[in-house]
C-alpha positions in Angstrom: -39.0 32.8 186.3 -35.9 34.6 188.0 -32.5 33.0 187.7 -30.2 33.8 190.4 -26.5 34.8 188.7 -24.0 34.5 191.6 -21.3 36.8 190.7 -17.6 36.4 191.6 -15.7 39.2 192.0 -13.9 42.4 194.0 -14.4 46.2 194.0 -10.4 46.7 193.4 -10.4 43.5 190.9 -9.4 45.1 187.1 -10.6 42.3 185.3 -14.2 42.7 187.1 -13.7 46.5 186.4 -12.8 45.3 182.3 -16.0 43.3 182.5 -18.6 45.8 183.4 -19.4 46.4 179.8 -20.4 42.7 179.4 -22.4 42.6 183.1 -24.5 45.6 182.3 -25.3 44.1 178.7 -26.8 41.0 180.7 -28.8 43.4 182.7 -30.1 45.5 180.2 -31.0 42.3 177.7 -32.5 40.1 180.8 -33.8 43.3 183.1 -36.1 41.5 185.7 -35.2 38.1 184.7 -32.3 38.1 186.3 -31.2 37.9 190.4 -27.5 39.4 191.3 -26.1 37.6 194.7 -22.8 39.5 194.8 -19.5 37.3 196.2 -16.8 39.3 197.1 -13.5 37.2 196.3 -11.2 39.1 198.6 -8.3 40.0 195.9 -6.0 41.1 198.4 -5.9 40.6 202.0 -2.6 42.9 201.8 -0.7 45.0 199.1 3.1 45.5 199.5 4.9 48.4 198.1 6.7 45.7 196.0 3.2 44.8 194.1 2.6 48.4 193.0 4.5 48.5 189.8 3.4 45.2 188.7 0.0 46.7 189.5 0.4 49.8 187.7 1.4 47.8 184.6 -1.5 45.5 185.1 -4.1 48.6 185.1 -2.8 49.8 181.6 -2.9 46.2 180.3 -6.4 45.8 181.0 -7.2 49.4 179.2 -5.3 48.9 176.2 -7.2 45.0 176.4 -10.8 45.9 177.3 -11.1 49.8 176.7 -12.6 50.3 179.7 -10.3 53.7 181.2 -8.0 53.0 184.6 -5.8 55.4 186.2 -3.0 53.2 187.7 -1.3 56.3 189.5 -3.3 55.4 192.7 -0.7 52.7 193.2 2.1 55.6 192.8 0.4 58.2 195.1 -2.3 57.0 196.9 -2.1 52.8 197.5 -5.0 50.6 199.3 -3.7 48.6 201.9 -6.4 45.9 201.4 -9.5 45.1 199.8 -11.1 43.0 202.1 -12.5 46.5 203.3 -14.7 47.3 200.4 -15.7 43.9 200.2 -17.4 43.9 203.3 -18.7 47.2 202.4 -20.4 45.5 199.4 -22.1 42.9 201.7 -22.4 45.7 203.7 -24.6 47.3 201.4 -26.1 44.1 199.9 -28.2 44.5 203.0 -30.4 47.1 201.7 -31.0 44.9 198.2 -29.4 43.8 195.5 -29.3 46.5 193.2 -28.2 48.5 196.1 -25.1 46.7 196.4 -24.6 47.0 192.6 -25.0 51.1 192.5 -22.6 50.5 195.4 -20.1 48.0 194.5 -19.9 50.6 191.3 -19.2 53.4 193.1 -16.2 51.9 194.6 -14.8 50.4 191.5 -14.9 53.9 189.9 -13.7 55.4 193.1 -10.6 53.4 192.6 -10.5 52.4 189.4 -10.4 55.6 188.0 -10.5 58.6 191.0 -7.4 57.7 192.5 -9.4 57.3 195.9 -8.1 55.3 199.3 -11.3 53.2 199.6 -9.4 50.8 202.4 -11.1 52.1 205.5 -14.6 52.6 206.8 -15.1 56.4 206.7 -14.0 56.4 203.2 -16.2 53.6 202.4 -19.4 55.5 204.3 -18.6 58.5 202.6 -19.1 56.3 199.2 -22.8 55.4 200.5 -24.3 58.1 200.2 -23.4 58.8 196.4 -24.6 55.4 195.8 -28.3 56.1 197.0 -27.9 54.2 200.1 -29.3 54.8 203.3 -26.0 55.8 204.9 -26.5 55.5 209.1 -28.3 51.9 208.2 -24.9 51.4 205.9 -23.0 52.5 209.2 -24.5 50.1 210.9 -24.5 47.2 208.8 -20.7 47.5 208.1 -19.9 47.3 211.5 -22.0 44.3 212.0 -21.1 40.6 212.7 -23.6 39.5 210.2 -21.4 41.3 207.3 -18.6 40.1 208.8 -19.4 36.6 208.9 -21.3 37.1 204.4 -17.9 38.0 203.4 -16.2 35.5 205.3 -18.7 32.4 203.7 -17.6 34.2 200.4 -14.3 33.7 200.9 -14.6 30.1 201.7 -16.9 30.1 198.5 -14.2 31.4 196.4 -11.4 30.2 197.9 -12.7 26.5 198.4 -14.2 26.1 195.0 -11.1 27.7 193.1 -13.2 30.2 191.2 -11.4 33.0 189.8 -12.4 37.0 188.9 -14.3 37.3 187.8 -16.6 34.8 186.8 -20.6 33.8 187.3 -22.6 31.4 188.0 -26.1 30.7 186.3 -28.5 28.7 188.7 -31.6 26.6 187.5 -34.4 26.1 188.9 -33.1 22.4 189.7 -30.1 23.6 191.1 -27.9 23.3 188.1 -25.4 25.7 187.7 -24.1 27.0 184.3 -20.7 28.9 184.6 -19.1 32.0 182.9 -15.3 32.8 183.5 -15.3 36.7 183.1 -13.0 36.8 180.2 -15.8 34.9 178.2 -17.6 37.0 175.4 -21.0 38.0 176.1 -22.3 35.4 174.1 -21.4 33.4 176.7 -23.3 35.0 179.2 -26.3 34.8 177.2 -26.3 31.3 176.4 -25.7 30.8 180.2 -28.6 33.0 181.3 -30.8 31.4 178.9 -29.4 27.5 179.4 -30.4 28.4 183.3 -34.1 29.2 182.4 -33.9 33.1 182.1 -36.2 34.9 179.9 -34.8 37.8 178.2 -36.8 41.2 178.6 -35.8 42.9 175.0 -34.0 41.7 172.0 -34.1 45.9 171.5 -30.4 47.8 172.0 -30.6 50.7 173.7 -29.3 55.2 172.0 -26.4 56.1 174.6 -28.4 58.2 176.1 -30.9 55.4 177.5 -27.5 53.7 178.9 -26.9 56.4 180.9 -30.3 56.9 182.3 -30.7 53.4 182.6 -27.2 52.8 185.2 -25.7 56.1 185.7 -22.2 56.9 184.3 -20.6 55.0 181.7 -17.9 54.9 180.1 -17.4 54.9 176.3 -16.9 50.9 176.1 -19.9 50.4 178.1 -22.1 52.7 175.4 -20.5 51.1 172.8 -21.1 47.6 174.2 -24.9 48.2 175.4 -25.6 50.4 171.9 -24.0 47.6 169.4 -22.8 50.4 167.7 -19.0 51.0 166.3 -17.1 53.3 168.4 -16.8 55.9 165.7 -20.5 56.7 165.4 -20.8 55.9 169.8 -18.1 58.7 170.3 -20.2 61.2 167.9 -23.8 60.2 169.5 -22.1 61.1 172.8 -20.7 64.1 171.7 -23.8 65.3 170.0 -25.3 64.6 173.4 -22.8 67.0 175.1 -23.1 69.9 173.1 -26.8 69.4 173.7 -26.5 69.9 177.9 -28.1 66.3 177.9 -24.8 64.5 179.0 -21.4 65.6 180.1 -18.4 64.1 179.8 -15.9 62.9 182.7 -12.0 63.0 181.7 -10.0 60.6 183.1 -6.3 60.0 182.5 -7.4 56.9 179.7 -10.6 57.7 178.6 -14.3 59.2 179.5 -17.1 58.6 181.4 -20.6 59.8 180.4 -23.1 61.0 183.2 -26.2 63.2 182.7 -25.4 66.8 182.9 
């Protein structure tokens, strides 16, 4: 059977960004087995110039916790206003599937989370579609519709009226029951959700750091070393080796590296 996971979170949330590792573990372990409804929480209906150092501090936080690379001077040079915006961009793109939305709801985290980019408005946010694989004029249209406005507002009231924080998931059953994650849970966690919900897990196989790639696109160190099961020492070499080969190539940003095939 598929088990629906309804997953909390935001495209500018850092503690979804610091949990990507852990989500794309779940969906290389449970592949098919596994549905993605994505819920945008609306993190910020507004930022003030007051939030941005806190912000900045947050960002590093999270890099030094999780490993997962941020680059914080976006809120020094180049600040989102909002980021109800690329939430409704999300549902926006939710339209054309659910692993749509994903590659999309990716593309925008790393477009802010690490490129420094000013995903608050809808050109930006259509530019983003087409890097994701969408279908960018039925994108176009979508964003500007009622129907998207009216997903991410029932998410909202979702979030907001059940007091569920980001991010965080929700396992269903086939009976309805729901089996619940907070997103600073290990992936164990996850896994005994998935599987108390009725999933069926694909592989009990880890993937080479090359397969990660191919499998969802860039990566970034944590991610390999999370999927692979691997210490980082002997990740950072594979990758490396991999480099030198032409078979990836690596993506500097100002706290880490990204992987993507070259």
């Amino acid at each position: 059977m598929t088990v629906e996971v309804r997953y909390y979170t935001d495209p500018a949330c850092p503690r979804s960004w610091g949990a990507e590792p852990e989500l794309r573990r779940l969906m290389w372990e449970f592949a098919g087995g596994l549905r993605f409804t994505w819920v945008m929480g609306g993190l910020a209906r507004e930022y003030s110039a007051a939030e941005h150092p806190a912000l900045v501090a947050e960002w590093l936080d999270l890099t030094a916790e999780t490993g997962m690379p941020t680059d914080p001077r976006l809120w020094l040079r180049n600040p989102i206003a909002s980021s109800h915006p690329a939430c409704q961009a999300v549902k926006a793109a939710t339209e054309q599937g659910s692993e749509a939305g994903y590659a999309y709801l990716r593309r925008v985290r790393e477009g802010l989370m690490v490129e420094r980019r000013k995903l608050d408005h809808a050109e930006a946010l259509v530019g983003e579609a087409g890097p994701a694989g969408l279908d960018v004029e039925r994108f176009r249209i979508d964003l500007d519709s009622n129907a998207t406005v009216e997903a991410f507002a029932t998410d909202l009231e979702e979030v907001r009226g059940g007091g569920i924080e980001l991010p965080s998931a929700s396992f269903v059953s086939a009976d309805g029951s729901r089996h619940r994650v907070a997103g600073g849970d290990s992936y164990d966690a996850y896994r005994e959700a998935a599987l108390a919900a009725g999933a069926p897990p694909a592989t009990d196989r880890l993937p080479g750091a090359l397969e990660v790639v191919e499998r969802f696109g860039r990566a970034a160190t944590r991610e390999v070393e999370a999927l692979t099961g691997r210490p980082r020492p002997f990740v950072e070499a594979e990758l490396w080796s991999l480099a030198r080969e032409w078979r990836l190539r690596p993506v500097a940003v100002l706290t880490g590296t990204l992987w993507e095939r070259a």
